[in-house]
VEXTOR-62999 format. One record per residue (C-alpha): residue in one letter; x, y, z. Coordinates in pm, whole numbers, plus 32768, in hexadecimal, padded with zeros to 4 digits. Layout:
BEGIN
AXYZ;...
This chain:
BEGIN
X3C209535CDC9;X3CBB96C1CD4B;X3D9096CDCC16;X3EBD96DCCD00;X3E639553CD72;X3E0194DFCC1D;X3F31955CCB77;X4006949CCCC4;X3F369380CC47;X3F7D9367CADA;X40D093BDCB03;X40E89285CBC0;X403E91AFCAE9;X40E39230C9E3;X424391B7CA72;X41B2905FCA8A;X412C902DC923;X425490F5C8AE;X43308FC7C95B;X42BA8EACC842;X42D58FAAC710;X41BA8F8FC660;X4129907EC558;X3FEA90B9C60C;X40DD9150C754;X418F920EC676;X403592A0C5E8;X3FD092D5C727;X41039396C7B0;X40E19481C67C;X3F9794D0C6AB;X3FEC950CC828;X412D95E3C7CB;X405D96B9C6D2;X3F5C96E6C80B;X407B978AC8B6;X4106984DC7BA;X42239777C790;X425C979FC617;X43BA96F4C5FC;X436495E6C6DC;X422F95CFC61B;X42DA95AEC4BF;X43B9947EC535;X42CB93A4C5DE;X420893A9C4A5;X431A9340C3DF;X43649232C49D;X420991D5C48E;X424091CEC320;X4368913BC320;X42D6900BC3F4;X41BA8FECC2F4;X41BD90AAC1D9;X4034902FC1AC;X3F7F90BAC2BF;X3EB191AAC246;X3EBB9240C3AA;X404E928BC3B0;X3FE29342C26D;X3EE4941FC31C;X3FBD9475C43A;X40DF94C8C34B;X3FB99594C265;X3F4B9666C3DA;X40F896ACC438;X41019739C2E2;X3FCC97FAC2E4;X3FFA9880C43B;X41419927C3EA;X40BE99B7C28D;X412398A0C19A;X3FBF9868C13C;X3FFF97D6BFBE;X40F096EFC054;X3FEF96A5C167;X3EE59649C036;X3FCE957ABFA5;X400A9492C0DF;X3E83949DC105;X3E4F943ABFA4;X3F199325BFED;X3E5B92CFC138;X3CF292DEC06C;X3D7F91EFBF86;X3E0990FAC08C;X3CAB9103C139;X3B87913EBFF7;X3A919139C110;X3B3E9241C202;X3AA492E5C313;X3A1A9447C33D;X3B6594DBC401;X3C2F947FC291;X3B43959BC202;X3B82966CC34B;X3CFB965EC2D3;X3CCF96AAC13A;X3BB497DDC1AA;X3CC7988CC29A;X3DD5984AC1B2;X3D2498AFC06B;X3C9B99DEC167;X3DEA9A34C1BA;X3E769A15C051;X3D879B31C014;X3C7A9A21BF2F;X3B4E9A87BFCF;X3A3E9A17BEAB;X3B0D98C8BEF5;X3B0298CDC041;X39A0990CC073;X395497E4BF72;X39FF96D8C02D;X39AA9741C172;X38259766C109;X382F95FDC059;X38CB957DC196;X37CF960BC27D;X369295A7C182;X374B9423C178;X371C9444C2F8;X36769522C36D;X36F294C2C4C9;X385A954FC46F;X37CA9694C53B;X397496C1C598;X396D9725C3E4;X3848983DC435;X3932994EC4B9;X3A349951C3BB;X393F9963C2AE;X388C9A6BC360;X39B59B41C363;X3A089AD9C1F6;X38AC9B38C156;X38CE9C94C23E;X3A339CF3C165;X39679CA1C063;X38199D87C089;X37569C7EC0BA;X36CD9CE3C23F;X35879C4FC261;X36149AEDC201;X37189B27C2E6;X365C9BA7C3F4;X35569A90C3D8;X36879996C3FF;X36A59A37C549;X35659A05C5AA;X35A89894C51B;X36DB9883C612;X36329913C750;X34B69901C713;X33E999F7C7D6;X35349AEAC818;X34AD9C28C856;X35669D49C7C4;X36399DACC8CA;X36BF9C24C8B6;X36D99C15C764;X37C59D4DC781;X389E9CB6C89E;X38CF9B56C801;X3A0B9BD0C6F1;X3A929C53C826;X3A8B9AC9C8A6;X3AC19A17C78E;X3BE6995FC76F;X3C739882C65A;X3D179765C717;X3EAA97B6C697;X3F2B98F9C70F;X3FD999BFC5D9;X413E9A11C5AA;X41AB9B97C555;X41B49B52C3EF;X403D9AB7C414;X3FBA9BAEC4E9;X3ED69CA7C3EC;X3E349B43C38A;X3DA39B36C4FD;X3D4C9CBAC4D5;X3C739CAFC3A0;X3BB99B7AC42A;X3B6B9C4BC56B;X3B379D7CC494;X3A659CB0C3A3;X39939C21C4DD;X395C9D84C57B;X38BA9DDFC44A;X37E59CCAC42A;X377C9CF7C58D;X36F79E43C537;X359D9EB9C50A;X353E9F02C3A2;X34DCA064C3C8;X3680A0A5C42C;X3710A0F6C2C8;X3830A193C24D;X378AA2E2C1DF;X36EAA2E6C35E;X383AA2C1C3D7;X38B3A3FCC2D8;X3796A4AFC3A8;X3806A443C537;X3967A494C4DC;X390CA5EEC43E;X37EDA645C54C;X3815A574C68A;X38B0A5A1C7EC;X3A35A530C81C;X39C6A3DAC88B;X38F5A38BC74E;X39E8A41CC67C;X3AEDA33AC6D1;X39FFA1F2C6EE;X39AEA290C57C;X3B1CA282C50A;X3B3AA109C594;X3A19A07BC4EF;X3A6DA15BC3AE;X3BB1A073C3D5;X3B089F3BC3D9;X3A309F4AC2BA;X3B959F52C204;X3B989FB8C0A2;X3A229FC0C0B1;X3A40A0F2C160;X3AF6A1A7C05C;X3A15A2E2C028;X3A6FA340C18E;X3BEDA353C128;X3B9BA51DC11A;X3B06A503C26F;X3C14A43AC2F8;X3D36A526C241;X3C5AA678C308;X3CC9A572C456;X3E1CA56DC421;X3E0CA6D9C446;X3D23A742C528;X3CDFA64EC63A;X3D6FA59FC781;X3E85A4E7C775;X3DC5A39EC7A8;X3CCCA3DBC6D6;X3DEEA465C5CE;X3E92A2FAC611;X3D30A233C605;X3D2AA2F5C48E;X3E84A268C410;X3E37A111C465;X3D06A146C3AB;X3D8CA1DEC2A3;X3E8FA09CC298;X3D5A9FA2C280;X3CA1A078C16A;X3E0CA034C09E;X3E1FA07FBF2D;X3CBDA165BF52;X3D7FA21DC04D;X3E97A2CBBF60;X3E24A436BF4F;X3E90A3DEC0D1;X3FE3A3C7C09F;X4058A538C07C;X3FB9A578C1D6;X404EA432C26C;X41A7A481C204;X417BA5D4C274;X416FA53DC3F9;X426CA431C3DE;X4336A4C7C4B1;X4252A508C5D5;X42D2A471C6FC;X4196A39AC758;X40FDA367C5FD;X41F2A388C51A;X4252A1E0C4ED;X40D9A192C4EE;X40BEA2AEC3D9;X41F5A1D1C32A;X414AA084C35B;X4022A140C277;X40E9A1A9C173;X4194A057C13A;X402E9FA1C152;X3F87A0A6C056;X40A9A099BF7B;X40F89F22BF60;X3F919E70BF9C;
């Protein structure tokens, strides 16, 4: 059956429950809307989940992943509170909710806790290995996170382990206000895909020494080692003046990630805001390293 078919077929079934209201449809249809991207629709089948029975710990959780998925993540711990409460004996996808909203809060110590009791309760809950991963990576803590990788696909060779954040996929697509909260968890992942002997000062060096291509593939990863990377922040301004315009652009949206390290950036960043093809990326950065 494709994804085409098996959305035809929920979508029907979904009709059906939805036709004796129940609380469990209406949990159902949220989760489905959120699968779409349907934020809104998302939002009110969840209430009226709630509304139906304010008890279910489930209504809870889908209200906690509307609210978490469109960056409201303290209101999202609240509802999931709640749901935890409701259910003392909850399930492994309740910590899966408080890890991605504590991760998108910015709580990361907090994150990794509850996601690494969750996973040591069960150590079946191998869907709570990837967000962790990407959790201890913002962190510095790579050769945890790269052994949860190992945990999540055993016997990956490298070049796997460096494709899987490109296929991961948390099951709720992200609305614009939720969308660097997807980023850093791919970012984070990258990073703890990587080999051990890639480091930031190695980086310094490709970007400084290498051809075009591994100067740019520099600058990216440079990006996604976030405010880790902050000793790069000369090499990166040198970018903004010298190089390509891709690899210029692949340096602001470094720069952006880095944030608050990245200030001695701004003067240089302003000074391009009014390039025609970098100049709102370049304006994105100075708002992010400003107001982080």
């Amino acid at each position: 059956m494709s994804v085409e078919q098996a959305s035809d077929a929920a979508r029907l079934y979904l009709r059906e429950a939805k036709s004796r209201p129940s609380s469990l449809a209406n949990v159902a249809a949220a989760h489905f809307a959120l699968f779409r991207g349907r934020h809104d629709d998302a939002f009110a089948d969840a209430a009226r989940a709630l509304a139906l029975d304010p008890n279910d710990p489930e209504a809870h959780l889908g209200m906690a992943w509307a609210m978490i998925t469109t960056g409201k993540p303290q209101a999202g711990l609240e509802f999931i509170e709640t749901a935890m409460r409701l259910n003392p004996n909850y399930p492994s996808h309740y910590a899966l909710a408080q890890g991605i909203a504590l991760f998108t809060k910015g709580d990361l110590d907090e994150a990794a806790r509850v996601l690494a009791k969750a996973i040591q309760g069960d150590p079946h809950a191998i869907e709570l290995a990837p967000p962790l991963a990407a959790t201890y990576a913002h962190l510095g803590r790579r050769r945890e996170a790269r052994e949860l990788l190992l945990m999540w696909k055993p016997g990956a060779s490298q070049s796997e382990l460096e494709y899987y954040p490109i296929a991961y996929r948390l099951p709720y697509r992200w609305s614009a206000a939720a969308t660097k909260t997807a980023e850093r968890l791919f970012d984070g992942l990258s990073v703890a895909a990587l080999p051990m002997e890639v480091t930031v000062p190695n980086l310094i060096n490709a970007l400084e020494q290498g051809t075009v291509f591994e100067r740019g593939r520099a600058v990216r990863t440079l990006g996604q080692f976030g405010g880790q990377a902050g000793e790069a922040v000369p090499a990166l301004i040198r970018v903004l003046a010298n190089e390509r315009p891709p690899v210029r652009w692949q340096a602001i949206i470094a720069l952006r990630k880095i944030g608050p390290a990245a200030r001695a950036a701004l003067p240089a960043l302003a000074a391009i805001q009014d390039d025609d093809l970098l100049g709102s990326d370049a304006k994105d950065a100075v708002k992010e390293i400003e107001n982080r």
